[in-house]
N, CA and C atoms as a LAMMPS dump frame, in Angstrom:
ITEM: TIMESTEP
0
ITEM: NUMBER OF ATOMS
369
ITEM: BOX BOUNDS ff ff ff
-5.0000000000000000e+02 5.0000000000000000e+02
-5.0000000000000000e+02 5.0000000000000000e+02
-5.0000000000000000e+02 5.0000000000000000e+02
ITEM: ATOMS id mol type element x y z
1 1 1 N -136.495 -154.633 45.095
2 1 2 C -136.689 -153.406 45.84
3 1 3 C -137.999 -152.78 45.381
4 2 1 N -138.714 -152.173 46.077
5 2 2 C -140.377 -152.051 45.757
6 2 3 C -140.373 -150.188 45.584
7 3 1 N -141.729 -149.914 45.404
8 3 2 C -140.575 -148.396 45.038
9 3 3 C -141.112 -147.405 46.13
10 4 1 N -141.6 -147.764 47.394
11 4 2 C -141.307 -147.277 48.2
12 4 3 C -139.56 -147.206 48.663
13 5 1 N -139.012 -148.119 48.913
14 5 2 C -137.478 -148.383 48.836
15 5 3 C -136.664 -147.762 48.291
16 6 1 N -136.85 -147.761 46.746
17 6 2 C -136.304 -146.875 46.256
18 6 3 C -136.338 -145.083 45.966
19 7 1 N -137.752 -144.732 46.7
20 7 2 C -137.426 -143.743 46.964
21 7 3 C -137.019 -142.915 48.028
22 8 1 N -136.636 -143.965 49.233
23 8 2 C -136.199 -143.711 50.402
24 8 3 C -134.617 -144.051 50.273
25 9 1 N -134.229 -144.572 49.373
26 9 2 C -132.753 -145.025 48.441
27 9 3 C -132.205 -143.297 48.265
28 10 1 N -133.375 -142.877 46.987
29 10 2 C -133.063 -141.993 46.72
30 10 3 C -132.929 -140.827 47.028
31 11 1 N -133.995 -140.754 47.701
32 11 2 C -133.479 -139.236 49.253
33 11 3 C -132.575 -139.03 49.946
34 12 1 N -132.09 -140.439 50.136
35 12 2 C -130.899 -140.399 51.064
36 12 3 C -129.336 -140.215 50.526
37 13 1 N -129.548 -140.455 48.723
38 13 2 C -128.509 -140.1 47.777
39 13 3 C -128.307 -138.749 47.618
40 14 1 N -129.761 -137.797 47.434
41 14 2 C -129.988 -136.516 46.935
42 14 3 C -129.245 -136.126 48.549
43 15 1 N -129.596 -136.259 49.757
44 15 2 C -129.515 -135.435 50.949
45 15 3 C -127.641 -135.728 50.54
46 16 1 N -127.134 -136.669 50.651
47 16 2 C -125.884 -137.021 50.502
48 16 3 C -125.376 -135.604 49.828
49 17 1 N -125.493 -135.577 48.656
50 17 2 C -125.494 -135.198 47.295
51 17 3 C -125.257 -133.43 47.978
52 18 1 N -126.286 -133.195 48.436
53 18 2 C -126.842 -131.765 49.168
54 18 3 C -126.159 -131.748 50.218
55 19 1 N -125.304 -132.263 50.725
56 19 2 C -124.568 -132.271 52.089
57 19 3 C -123.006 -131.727 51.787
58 20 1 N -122.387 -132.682 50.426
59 20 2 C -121.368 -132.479 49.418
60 20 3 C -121.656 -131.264 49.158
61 21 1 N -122.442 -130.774 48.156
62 21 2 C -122.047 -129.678 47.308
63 21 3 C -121.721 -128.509 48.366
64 22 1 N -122.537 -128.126 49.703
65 22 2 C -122.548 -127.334 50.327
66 22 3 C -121.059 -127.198 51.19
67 23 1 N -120.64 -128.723 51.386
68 23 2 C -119.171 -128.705 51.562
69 23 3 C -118.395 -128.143 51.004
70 24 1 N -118.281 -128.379 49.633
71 24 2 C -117.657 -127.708 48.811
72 24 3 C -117.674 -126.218 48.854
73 25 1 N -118.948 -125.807 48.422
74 25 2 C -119.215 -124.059 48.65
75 25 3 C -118.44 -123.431 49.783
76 26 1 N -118.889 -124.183 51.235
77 26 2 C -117.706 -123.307 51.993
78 26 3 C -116.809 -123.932 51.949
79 27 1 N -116.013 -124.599 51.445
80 27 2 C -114.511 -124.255 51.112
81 27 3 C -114.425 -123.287 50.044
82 28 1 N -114.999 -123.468 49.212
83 28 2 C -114.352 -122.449 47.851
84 28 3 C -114.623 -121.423 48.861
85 29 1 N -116.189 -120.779 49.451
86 29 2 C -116.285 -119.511 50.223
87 29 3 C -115.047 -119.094 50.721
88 30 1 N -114.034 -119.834 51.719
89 30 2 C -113.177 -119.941 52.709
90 30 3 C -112.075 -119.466 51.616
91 31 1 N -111.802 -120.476 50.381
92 31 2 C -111.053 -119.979 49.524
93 31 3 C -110.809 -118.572 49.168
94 32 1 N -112.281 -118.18 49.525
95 32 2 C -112.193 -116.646 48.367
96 32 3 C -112.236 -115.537 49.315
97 33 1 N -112.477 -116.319 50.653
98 33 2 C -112.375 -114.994 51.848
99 33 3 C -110.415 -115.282 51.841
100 34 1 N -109.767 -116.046 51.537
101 34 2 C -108.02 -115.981 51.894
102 34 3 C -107.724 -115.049 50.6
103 35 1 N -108.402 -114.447 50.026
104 35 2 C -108.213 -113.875 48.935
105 35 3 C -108.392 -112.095 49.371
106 36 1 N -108.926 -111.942 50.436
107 36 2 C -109.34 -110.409 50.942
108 36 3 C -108.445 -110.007 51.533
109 37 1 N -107.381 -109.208 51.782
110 37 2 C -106.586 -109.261 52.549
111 37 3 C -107.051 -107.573 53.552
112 38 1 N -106.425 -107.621 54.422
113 38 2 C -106.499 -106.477 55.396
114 38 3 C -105.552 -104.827 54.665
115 39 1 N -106.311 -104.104 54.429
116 39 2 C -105.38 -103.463 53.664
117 39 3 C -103.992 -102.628 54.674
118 40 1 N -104.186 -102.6 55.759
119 40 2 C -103.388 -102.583 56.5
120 40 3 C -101.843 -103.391 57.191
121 41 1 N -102.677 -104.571 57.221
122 41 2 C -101.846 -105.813 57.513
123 41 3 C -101.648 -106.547 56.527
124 42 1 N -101.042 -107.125 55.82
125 42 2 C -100.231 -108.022 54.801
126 42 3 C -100.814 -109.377 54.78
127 43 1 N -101.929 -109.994 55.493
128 43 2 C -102.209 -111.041 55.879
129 43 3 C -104.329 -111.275 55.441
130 44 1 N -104.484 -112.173 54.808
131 44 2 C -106.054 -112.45 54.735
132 44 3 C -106.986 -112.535 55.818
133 45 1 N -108.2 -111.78 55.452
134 45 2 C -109.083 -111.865 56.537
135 45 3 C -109.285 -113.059 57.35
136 46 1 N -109.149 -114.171 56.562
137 46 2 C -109.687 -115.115 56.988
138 46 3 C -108.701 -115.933 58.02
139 47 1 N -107.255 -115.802 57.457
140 47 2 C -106.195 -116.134 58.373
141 47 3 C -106.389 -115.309 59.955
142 48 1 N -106.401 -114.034 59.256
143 48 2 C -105.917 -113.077 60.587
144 48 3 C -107.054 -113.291 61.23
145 49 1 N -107.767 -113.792 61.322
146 49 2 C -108.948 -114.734 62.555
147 49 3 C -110.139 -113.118 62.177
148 50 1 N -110.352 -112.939 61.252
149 50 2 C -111.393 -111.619 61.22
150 50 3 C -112.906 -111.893 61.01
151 51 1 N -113.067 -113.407 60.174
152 51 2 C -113.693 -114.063 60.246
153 51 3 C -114.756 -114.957 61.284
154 52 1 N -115.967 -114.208 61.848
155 52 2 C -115.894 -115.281 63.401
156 52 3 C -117.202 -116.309 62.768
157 53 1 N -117.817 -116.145 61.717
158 53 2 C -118.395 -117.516 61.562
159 53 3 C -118.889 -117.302 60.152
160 54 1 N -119.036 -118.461 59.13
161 54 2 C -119.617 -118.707 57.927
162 54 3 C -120.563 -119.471 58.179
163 55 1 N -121.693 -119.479 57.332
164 55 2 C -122.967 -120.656 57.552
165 55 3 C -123.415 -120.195 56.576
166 56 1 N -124.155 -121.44 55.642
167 56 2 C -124.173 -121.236 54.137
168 56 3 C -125.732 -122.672 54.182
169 57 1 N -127.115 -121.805 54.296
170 57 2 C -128.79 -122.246 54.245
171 57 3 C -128.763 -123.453 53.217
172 58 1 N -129.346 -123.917 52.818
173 58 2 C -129.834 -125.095 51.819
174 58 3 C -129.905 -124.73 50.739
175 59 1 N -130.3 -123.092 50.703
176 59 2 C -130.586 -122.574 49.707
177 59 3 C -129.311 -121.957 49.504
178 60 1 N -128.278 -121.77 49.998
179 60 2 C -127.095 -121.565 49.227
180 60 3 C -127.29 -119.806 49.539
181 61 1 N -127.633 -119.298 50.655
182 61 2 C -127.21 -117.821 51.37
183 61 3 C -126.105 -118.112 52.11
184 62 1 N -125.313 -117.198 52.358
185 62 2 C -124.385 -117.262 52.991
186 62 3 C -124.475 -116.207 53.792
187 63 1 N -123.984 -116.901 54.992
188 63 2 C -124.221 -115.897 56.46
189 63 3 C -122.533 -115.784 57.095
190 64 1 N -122.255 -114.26 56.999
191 64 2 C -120.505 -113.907 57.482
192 64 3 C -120.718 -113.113 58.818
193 65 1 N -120.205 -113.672 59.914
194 65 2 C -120.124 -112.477 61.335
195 65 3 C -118.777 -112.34 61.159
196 66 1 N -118.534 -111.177 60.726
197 66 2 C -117.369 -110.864 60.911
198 66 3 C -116.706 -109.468 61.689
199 67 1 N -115.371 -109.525 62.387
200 67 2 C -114.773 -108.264 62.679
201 67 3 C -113.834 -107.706 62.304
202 68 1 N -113.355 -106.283 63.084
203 68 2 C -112.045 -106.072 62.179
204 68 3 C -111.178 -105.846 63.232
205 69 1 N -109.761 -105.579 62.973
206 69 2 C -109.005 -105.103 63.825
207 69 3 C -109.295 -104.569 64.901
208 70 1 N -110.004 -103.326 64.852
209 70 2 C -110.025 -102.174 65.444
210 70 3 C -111.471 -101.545 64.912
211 71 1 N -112.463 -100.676 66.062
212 71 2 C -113.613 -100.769 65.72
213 71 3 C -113.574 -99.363 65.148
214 72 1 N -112.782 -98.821 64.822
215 72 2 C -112.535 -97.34 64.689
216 72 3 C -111.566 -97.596 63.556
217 73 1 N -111.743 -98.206 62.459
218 73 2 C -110.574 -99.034 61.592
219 73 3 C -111.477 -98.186 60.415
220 74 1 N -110.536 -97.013 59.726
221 74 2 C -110.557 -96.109 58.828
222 74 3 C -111.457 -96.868 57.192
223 75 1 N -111.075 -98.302 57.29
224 75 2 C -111.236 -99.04 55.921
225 75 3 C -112.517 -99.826 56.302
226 76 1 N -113.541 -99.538 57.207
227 76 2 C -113.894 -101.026 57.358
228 76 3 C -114.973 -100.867 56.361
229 77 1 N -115.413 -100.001 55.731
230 77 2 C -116.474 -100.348 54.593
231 77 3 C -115.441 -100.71 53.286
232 78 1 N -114.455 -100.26 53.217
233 78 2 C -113.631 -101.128 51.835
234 78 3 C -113.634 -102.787 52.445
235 79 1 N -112.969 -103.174 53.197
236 79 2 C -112.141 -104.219 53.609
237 79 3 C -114.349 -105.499 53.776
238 80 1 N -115.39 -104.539 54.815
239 80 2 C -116.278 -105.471 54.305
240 80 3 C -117.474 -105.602 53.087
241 81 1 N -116.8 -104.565 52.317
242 81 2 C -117.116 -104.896 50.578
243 81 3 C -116.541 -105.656 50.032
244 82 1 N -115.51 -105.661 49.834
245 82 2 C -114.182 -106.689 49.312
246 82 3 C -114.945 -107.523 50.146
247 83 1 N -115.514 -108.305 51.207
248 83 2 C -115.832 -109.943 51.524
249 83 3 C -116.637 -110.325 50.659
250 84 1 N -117.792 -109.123 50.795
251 84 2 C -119.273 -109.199 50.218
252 84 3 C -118.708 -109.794 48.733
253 85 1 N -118.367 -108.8 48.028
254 85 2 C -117.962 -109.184 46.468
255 85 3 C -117.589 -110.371 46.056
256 86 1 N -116.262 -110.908 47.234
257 86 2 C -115.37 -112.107 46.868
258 86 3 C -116.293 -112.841 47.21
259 87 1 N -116.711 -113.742 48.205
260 87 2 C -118.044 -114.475 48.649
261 87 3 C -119.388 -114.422 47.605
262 88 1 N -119.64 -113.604 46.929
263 88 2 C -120.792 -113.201 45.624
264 88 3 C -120.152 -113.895 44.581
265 89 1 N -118.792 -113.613 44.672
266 89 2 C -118.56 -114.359 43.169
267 89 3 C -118.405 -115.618 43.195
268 90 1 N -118.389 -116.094 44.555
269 90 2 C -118.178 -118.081 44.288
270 90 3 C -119.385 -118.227 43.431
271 91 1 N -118.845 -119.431 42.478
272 91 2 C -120.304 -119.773 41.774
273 91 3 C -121.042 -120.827 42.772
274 92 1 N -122.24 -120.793 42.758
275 92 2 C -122.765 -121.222 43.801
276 92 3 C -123.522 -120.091 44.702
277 93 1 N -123.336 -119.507 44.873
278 93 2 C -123.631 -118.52 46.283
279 93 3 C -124.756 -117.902 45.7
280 94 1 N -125.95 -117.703 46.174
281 94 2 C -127.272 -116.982 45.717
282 94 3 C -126.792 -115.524 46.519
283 95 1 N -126.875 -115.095 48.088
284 95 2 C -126.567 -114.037 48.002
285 95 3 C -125.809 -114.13 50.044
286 96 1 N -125.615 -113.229 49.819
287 96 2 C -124.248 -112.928 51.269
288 96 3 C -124.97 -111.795 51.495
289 97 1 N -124.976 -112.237 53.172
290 97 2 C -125.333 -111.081 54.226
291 97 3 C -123.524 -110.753 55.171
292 98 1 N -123.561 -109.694 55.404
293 98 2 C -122.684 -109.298 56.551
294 98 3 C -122.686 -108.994 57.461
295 99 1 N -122.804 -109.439 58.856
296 99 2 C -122.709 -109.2 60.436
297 99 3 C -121.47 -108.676 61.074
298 100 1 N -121.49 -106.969 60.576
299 100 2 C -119.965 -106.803 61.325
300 100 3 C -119.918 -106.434 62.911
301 101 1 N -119.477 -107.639 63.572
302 101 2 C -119.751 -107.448 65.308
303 101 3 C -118.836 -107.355 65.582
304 102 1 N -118.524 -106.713 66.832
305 102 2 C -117.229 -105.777 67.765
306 102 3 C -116.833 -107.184 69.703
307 103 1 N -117.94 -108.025 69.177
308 103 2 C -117.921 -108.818 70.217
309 103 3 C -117.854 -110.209 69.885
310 104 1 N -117.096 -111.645 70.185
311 104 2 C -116.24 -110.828 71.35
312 104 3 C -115.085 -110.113 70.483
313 105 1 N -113.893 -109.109 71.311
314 105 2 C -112.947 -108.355 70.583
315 105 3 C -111.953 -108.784 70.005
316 106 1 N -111.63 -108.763 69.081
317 106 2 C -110.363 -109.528 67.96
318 106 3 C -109.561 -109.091 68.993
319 107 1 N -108.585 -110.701 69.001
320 107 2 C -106.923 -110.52 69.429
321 107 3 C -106.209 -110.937 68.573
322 108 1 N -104.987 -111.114 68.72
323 108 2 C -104.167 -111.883 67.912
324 108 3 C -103.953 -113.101 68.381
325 109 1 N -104.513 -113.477 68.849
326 109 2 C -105.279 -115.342 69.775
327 109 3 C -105.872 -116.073 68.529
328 110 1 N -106.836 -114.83 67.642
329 110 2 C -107.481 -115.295 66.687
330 110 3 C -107.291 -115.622 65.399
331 111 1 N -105.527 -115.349 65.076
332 111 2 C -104.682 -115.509 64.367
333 111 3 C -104.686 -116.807 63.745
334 112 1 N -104.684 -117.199 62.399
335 112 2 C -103.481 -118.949 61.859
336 112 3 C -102.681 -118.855 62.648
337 113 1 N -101.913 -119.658 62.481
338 113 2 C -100.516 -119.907 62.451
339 113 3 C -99.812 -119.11 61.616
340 114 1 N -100.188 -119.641 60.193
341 114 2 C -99.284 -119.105 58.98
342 114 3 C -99.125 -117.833 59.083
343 115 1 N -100.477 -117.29 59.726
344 115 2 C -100.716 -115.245 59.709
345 115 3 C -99.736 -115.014 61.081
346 116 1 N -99.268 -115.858 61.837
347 116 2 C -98.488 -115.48 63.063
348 116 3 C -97.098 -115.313 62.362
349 117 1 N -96.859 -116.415 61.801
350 117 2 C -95.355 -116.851 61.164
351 117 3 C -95.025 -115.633 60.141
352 118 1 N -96.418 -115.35 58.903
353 118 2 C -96.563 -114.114 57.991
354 118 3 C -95.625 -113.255 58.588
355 119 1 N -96.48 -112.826 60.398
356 119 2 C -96.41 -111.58 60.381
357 119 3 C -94.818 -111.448 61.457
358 120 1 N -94.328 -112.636 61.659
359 120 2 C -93.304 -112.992 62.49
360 120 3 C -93.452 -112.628 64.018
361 121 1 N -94.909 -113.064 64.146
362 121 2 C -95.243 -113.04 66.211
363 121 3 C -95.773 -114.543 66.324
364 122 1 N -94.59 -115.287 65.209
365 122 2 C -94.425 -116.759 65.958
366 122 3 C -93.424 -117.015 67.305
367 123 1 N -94.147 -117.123 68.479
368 123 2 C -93.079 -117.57 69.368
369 123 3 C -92.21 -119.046 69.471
């Protein structure tokens, strides 16, 4: 193998490598958003569908659009501090932005399962 080869070997190990770890990050992320719960509802942000997208740069920022219940929801600077914080503390994470959008409008469509069953509006 000549070492052009091998360093086209090895890029393609490192990208591998860099593809993994970032896997990982959002799961643990995902992990640590089931950890926030709604202080209202009994059930995690991330279940109760409050969550509408994670995306986590090369560089290990993490990007949250998230909503809440209700746009007139008494807690929503506790409930999107508590993300900010939990998401900051994965190790890994350089730093978290928050996108709290009202569109489109949370239903309970946007629910788990488990958060349906939780909350017993399993049909």
């Amino acid at each position: 193998m000549g070492l052009k080869d091998w360093f086209k070997s090895r890029s393609a190990e490192i990208a591998e490598e860099d593809k993994e770890r970032k896997m990982r990050l959002e799961r643990d992320i995902i992990m640590a958003l089931r950890q926030v719960y709604d202080p209202e509802i009994p059930v995690n942000v991330y279940d109760l569908g409050l969550i509408y997208e994670v995306k986590v740069d090369d560089d290990h920022n993490v990007y949250i659009q998230m909503t809440l219940t209700a746009p007139n929801c008494p807690m929503a600077d506790y409930v999107v501090d508590q993300v900010k914080t939990a998401v900051e503390d994965v190790p890994g994470v350089v730093s978290v932005m928050i996108d709290l959008v009202f569109e489109p409008v949370w239903d309970r469509s946007r629910m788990s399962e488990e958060a349906l069953v939780e909350l017993g509006l399993d049909d």
